[in-house]
N, C-alpha and C positions, 0 to 999 in steps of 0.2 A: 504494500500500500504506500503510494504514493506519501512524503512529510512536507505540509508548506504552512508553516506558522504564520498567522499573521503578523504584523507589526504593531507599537504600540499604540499607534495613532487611531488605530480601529476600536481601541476598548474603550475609548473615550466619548459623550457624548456632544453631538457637532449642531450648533445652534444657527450661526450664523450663513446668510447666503454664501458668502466667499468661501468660508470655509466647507460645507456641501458641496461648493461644484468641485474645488477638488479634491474632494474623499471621493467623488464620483468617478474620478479618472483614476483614482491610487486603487479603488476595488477591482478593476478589471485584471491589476497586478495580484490580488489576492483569489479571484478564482479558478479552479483548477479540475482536470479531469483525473478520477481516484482511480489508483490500478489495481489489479491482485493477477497472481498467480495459480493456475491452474492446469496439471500436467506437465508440468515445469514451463509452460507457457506464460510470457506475461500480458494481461490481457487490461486494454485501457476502459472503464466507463464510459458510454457513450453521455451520460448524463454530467454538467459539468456542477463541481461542490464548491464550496465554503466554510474555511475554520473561522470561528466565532467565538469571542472571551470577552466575558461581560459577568462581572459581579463573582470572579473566582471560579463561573463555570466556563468551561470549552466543549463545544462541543461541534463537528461538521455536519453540517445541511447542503442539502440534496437540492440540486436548482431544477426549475423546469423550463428556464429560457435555453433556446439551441443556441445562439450564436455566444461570445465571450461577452459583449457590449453589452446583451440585454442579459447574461448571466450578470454582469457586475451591476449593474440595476435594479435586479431582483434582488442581488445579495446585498445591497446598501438601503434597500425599501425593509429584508426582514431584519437588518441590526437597525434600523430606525423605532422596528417594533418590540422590538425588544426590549430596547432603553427606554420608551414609555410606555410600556405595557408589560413586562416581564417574559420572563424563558416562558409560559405561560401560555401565553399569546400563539405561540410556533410551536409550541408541542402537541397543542391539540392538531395541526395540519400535518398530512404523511411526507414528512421532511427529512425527520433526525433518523441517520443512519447508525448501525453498529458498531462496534469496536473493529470489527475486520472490513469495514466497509462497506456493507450491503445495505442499500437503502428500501425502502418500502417503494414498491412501484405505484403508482394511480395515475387515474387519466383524468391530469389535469392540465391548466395553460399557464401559462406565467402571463403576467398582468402587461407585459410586453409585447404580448400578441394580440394582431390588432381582434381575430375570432374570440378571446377571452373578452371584449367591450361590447363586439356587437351584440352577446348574448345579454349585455343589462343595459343596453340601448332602453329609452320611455319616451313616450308620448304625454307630456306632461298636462293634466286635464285645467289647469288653471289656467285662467287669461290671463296673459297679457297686457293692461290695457295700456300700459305705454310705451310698447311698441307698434310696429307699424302693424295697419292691417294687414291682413294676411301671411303673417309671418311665423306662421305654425314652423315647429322644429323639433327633433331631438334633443334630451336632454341625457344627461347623465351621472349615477353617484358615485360617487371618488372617494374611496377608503383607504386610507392612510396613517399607519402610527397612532391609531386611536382616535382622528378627526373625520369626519367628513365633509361634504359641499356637494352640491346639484350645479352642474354646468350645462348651459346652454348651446350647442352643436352648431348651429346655423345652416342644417340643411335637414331634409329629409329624408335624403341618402343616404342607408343605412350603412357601404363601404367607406363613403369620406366620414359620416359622424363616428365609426370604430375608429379610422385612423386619424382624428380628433383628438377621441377621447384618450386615446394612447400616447400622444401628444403632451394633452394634459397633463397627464398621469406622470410619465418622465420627466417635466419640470418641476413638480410638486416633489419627488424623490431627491432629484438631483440640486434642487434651489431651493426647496421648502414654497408652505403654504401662501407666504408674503408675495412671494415672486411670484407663483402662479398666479395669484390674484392682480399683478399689475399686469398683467398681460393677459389675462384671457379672465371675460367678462362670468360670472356667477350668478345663479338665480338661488335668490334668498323672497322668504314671505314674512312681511311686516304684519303683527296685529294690533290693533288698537283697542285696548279697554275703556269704551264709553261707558256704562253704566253696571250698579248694583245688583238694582231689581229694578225693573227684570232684569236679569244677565243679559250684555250687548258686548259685542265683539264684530271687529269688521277688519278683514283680512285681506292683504295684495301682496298678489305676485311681482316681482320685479329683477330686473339684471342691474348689475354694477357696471360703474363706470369704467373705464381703465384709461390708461394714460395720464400725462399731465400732469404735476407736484399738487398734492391734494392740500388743503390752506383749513385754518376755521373757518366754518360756514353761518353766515350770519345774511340774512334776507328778511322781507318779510311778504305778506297774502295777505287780499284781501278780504274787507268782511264789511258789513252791513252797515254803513256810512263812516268805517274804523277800517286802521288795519292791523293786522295782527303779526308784533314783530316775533321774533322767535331767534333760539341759535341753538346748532348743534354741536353736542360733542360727541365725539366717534372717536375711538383709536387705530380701526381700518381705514384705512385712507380709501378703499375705492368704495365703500359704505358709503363713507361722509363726504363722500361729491355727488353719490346718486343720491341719499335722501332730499335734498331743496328739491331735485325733481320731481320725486313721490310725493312731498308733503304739497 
């Protein structure tokens, strides 16, 4: 069986964008095809691995991505969940291989693949109302590291919105949540609590903004011979440039 320790950089927990994108290129150095011997043959894995130290454990997992690029993707998306979510998180998926190397087989996809997205492709039932007419789309939910988000596809093409959504998915691994959200717009639903009794509630769908350096939002709307000033505080920056539009 093949020995490739990781280094120390990988047991550490990586916060920042800069530093993400390059833990993203340094894992491609860290995943590897496991060998063993058999009939005095030595015989390589076709499936490629990852050695993994975090919290005093180690242990190799079993990737499902084929090529090395989207193996080191995969293997930087499960130490992401690991670090916020525990060994926990990945042991319940048929990952962790043996002592001698032999992994549990299943027929699964690695989230690299654009057939792994089309299959949780939606047709989101809520309007839109502040988009254009007609602009029915694919959406999609993006699990990651214990967070998610519902992203908006922009077509109804079920092959461009996979490779989209796959897309998306490699910036949020390899740059974190922040990033993906300046650059590729997010459908969130706002609710507003009007009243007690009766119970009232009144809910909208909407996409964020992106682009452009997001500022304090301070406007205000009109109202019945008044207007009604208002400010927002948001610590998402492309939240707090789409709300003055919603509101």
């Amino acid at each position: 069986m093949s020995k490739q320790r990781p280094s120390s950089a990988a047991s550490a927990p990586i916060q920042t964008t800069e530093a993400l994108s390059a833990l993203a290129d340094a894992w491609q150095q860290r995943v590897f095809r496991n060998t063993y011997t058999r009939r005095g043959r030595r015989i390589k894995v076709r499936r490629w691995s990852v050695k993994i130290q975090h919290q005093g454990i180690r242990r190799t997992v079993s990737l499902a991505a084929e090529t090395r690029a989207d193996a080191a993707i995969e293997a930087q998306a499960i130490y992401q969940t690991i670090v916020t979510q525990g060994w926990e998180a990945v042991r319940r998926a048929p990952r962790m291989q043996d002592a001698a190397g032999g992994g549990i087989e299943a027929d699964r996809l690695s989230k690299t693949d654009v057939r792994y997205w089309k299959r949780r492709l939606l047709l989101r039932r809520h309007p839109l109302s502040l988009n254009p007419p007609g602009s029915a789309e694919l959406s999609v939910r993006i699990e990651h590291a214990g967070a998610s988000c519902y992203f908006p596809l922009a077509t109804l093409n079920e092959d461009l919105a996979a490779a989209r959504a796959r897309e998306i998915y490699r910036v949020v691994v390899k740059q974190g949540w922040e990033a993906a959200g300046r650059v590729f717009p997010r459908e969130l639903t706002i609710a507003l609590h009007w009243a007690e009794n009766p119970l009232a509630w009144t809910y909208a769908t909407f996409h964020t903004s992106i682009g452009g350096a997001p500022q304090l939002s301070t406007s205000s709307v009109p109202g019945k011979g008044r207007r009604i000033r208002y400010i927002i505080l948001e610590p998402i920056g492309s939240l707090r440039q789409t709300l003055p539009r919603v509101i």
